[in-house]
C-alpha positions in Angstrom: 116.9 70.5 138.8 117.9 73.6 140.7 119.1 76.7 139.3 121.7 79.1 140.7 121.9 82.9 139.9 125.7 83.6 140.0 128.0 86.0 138.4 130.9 84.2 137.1 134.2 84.9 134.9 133.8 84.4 131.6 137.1 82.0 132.0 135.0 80.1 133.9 131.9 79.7 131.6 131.6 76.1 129.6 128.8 76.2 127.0 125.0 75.4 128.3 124.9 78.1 130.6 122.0 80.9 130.5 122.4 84.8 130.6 120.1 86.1 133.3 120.5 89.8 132.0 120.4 91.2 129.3 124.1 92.2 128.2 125.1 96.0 126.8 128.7 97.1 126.2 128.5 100.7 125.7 125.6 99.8 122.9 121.9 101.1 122.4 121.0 97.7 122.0 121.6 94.6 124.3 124.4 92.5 122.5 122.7 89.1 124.2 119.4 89.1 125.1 118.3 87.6 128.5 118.0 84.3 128.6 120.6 83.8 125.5 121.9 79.9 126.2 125.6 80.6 125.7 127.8 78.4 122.8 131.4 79.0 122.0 130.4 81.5 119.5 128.7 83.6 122.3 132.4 83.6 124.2 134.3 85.1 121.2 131.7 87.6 121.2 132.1 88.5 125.1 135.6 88.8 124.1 135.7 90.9 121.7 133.7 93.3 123.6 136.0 93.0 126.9 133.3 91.5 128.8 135.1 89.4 131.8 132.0 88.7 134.0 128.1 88.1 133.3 125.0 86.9 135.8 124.0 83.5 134.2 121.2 81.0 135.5 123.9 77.5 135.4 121.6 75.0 134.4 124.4 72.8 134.0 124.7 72.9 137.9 123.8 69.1 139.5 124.0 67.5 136.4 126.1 64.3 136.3 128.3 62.5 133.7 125.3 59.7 133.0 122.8 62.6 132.2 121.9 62.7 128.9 122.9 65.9 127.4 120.9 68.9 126.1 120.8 68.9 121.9 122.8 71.9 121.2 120.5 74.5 119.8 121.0 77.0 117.1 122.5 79.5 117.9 121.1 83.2 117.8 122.7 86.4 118.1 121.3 89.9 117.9 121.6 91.4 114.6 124.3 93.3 115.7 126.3 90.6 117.4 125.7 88.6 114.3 127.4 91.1 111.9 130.2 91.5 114.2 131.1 88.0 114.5 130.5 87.8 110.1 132.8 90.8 110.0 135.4 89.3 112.6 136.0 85.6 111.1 139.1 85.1 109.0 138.9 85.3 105.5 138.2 82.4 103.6 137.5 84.2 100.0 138.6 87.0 100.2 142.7 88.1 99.0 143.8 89.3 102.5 144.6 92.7 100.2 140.6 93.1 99.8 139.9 92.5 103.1 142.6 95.4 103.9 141.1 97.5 101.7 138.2 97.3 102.9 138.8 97.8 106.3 140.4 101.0 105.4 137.6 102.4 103.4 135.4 101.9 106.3 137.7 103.4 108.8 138.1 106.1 106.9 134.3 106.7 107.0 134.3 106.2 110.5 137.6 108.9 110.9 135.9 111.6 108.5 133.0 111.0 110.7 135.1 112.3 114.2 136.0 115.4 111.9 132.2 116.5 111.9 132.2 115.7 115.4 130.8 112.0 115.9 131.7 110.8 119.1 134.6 108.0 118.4 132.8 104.6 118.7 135.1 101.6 119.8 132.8 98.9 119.0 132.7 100.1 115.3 136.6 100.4 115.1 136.7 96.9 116.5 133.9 95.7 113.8 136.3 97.1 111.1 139.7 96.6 112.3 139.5 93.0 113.7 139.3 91.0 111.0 142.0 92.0 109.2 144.3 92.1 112.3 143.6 88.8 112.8 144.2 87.7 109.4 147.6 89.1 109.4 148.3 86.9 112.8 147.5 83.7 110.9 148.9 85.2 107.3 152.4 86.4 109.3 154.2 86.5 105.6 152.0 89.0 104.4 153.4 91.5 107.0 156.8 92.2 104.5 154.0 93.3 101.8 152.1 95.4 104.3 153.9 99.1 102.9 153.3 97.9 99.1 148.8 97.8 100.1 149.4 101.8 101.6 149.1 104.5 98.9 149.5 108.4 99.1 145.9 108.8 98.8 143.8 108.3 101.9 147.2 108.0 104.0 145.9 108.6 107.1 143.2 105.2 107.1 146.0 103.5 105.5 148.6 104.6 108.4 145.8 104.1 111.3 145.1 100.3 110.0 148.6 99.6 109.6 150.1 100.5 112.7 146.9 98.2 114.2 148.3 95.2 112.2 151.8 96.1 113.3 151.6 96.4 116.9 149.5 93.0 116.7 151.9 91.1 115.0 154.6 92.3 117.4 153.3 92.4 120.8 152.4 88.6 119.5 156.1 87.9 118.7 157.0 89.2 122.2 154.2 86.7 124.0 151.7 89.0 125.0 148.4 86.4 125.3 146.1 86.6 122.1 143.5 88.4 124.1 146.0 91.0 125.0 147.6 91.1 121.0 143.9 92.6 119.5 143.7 95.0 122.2 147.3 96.3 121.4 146.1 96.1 117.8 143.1 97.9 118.1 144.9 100.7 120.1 147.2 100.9 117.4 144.3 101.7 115.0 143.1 104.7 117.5 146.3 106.1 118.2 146.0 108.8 115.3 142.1 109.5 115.7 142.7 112.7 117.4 144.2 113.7 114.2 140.6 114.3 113.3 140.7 117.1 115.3 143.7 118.8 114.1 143.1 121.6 111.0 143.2 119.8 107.5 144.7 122.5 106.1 148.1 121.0 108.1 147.0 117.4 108.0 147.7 117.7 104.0 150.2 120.3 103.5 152.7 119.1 101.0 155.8 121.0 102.4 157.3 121.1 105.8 155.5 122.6 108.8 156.4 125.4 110.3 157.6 124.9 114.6 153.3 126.6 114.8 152.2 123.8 113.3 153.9 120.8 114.4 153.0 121.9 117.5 149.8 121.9 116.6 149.9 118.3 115.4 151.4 116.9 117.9 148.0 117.8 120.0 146.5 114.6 118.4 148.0 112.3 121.1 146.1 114.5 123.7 143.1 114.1 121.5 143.4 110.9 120.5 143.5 110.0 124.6 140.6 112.2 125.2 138.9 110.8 122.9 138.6 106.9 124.4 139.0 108.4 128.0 135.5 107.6 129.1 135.4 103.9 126.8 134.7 100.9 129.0 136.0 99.2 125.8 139.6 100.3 125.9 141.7 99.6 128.9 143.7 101.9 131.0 146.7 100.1 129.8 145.9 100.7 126.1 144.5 104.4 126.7 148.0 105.3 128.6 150.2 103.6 125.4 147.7 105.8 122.8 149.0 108.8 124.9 152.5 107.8 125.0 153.2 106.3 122.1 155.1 109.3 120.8 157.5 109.8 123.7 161.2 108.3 123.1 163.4 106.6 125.6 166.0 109.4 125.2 162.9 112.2 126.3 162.8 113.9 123.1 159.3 112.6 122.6 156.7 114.5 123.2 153.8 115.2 124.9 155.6 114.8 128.0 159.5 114.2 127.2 159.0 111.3 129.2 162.5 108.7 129.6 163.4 105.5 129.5 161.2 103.4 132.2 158.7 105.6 132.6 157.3 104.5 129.0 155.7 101.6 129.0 156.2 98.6 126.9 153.1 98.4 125.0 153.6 102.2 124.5 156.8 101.6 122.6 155.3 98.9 120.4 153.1 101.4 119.3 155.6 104.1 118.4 158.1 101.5 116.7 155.0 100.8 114.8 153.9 103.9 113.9 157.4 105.3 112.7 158.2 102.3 110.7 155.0 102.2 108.8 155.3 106.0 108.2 158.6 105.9 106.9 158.0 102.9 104.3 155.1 104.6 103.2 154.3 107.5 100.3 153.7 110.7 101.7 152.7 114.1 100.5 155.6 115.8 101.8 158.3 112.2 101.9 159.2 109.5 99.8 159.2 106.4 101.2 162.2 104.4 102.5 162.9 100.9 102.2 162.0 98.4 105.4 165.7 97.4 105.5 166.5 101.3 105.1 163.8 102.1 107.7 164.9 99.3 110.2 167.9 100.5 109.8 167.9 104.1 110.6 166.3 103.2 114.1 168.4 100.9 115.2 171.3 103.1 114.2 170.8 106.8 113.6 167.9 106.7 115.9 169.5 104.8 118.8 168.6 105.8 121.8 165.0 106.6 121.1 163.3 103.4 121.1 163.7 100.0 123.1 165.6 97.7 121.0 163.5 94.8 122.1 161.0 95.9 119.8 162.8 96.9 117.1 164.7 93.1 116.8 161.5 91.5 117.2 160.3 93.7 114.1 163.8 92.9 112.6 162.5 89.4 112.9 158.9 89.5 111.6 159.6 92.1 108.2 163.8 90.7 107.4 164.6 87.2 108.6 167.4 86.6 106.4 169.3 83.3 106.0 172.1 81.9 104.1 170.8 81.1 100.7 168.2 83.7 101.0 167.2 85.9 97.8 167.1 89.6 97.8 166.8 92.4 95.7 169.8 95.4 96.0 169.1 99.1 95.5 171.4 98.8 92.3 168.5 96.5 90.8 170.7 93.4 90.9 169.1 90.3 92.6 171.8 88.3 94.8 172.0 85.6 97.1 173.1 85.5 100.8 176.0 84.0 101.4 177.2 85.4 105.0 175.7 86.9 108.0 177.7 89.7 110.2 176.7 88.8 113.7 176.7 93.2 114.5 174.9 93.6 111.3 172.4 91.6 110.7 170.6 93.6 108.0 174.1 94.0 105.8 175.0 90.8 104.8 178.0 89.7 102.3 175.6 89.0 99.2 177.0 87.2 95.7 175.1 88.8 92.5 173.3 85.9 89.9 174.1 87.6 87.2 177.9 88.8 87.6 178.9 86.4 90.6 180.6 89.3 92.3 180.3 89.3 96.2 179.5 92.5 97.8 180.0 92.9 101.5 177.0 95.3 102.4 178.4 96.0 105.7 181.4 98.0 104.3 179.6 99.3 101.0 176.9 101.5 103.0 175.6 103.0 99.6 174.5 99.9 98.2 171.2 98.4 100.8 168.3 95.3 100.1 165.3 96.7 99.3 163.5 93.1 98.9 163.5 89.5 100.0 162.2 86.7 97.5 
């Protein structure tokens, strides 16, 4: 049988084919060696990496349907490849909360690590933010709990990972192809890495910063885009959102004061996800806010700044409420949903269990849900 040397599209690839190279992505080490005989598991991996074309010997090419086919072989990855793809896998075991956890305790090694100067490594984010991203797109429930796994301490992991989980879960919502979804997700998790470069001292000061030094923070988008400038592993798309993602629709952003149109899409899923896990989480300097509180304020007090697009497909994903739904009031009473304002979809008229009195939310602004059952 004949063999052809060809470069194809991985698209194109069906399992039996050989590598004729060996295959780097931005590593030391080849991630398939040459002459790897590629199996669905191999295609995951050339995903996750970005890898769209490889040089393959087809040995599959001039074989016909009454062939008898080749006995799949086991399959072996570099040692590298083969963490990756043990890391990456959905949880089985594991509470989805460990799994978070643990992803953050490893980005936060890997964040600590910029601070001394490491070069950023987007393979290693990948490694430690994928799997949890992904188990929050098959575990969509868990995304109302997602505030209650941040704490105070270690904020900025916490904030980095979330807003990775959030962006995911939205860009998803709004039809962007899976592929596409852990890309927004992972540049959600590198949006803040240039705060690694900013002065501690600032990073965890308790009381308000002066006008010196939230100038000085807001460097980090600049950093954050200079640091995965030169990645083969992030696309141009994704590098231009991690820049943007704190300009606002109405040009009050920054670091630009870019408007409206000139933002892109994916740019605003990232800033709708990095304000609302902010404000729903403990801070030094800030208690947190509610989700319905949160939600909320931006699509009210902070109209104008971001495309409402995202923010209702948020709405969606974190407060779906129906008639009959349960929720928890900031007066401590539970009640039940009884009626949904069309213009106010996150004030319902609710009737209390215990005293059977109906409260109409959307005229009795002090009183807000802090909680679905």
């Amino acid at each position: 049988m004949k063999t052809l040397d060809v470069y194809k599209e991985v698209s194109e690839l069906r399992p039996g084919s050989f590598l004729k190279e060996d295959l780097y992505a931005n590593t030391k080490n080849p991630i398939m060696a040459k002459g790897t005989k590629l199996m669905l598991e191999h295609f995951e991996v050339l995903h996750l990496f970005g890898i769209t074309r490889v040089l393959v010997e087809s040995k599959a090419l001039g074989k016909t349907e009454q062939e008898p086919a080749e006995p799949i072989a086991e399959v072996k990855l570099t040692p590298e490849v083969e963490k990756l793809m043990n890391q990456s896998a959905p949880p089985k075991s594991r509470s989805l909360e460990a799994l978070y956890d643990e992803s953050v305790e490893a980005y936060k090694k890997e964040f600590n690590s910029y601070k001394s100067g490491k070069k950023l490594d987007v393979a290693a984010v990948r490694t430690i933010a994928l799997p949890v991203i992904q188990a929050f797109l098959e575990n969509k429930e868990y995304i109302r709990r997602l505030n209650e796994f941040s704490t105070m301490q270690g904020y900025r992991a916490h904030h980095s990972i979330s807003v990775g989980i959030l962006a995911a879960l939205i860009s998803e919502s709004m039809g962007y192809p899976r592929g596409q979804v852990l890309q927004i997700g992972i540049a959600g998790v590198l949006a803040d890495s240039g705060m690694a470069k900013i002065n501690e001292k600032i990073i965890d000061k308790v009381a308000f910063l002066t006008s010196e030094e939230l100038n000085e923070v807001k460097k980090h988008v600049i950093h954050s885009f200079q640091m995965v400038q030169d990645s083969s592993l992030v696309r141009q798309e994704m590098k231009v959102a991690i820049l943007q993602h704190h300009e606002r629709f109405d040009g009050s952003g920054y670091p630009r004061g870019l408007k409206g149109q000139d933002i892109t899409e994916i740019s605003q899923i990232l800033s709708v996800a990095d304000v609302y896990h902010a404000m729903t989480s403990e801070r030094p300097y800030r208690q947190k806010e509610s989700s319905f509180k949160v939600i909320e304020l931006m699509r009210e007090e902070e109209f104008g700044k971001f495309d409402m697009k995202v923010i209702e497909v948020l709405h969606e994903l974190i407060h779906k409420l129906s008639i009959g739904t349960k929720v928890k009031l900031t007066t401590d009473e539970i009640a039940e949903v009884i009626y949904l304002h069309r213009d106010f979809p996150l004030r319902p008229i609710v009737k209390v269990l215990d005293s059977g009195a109906h409260i109409d939310l959307s005229s009795n602004r002090k009183i807000t849900i802090v909680k679905i059952f």
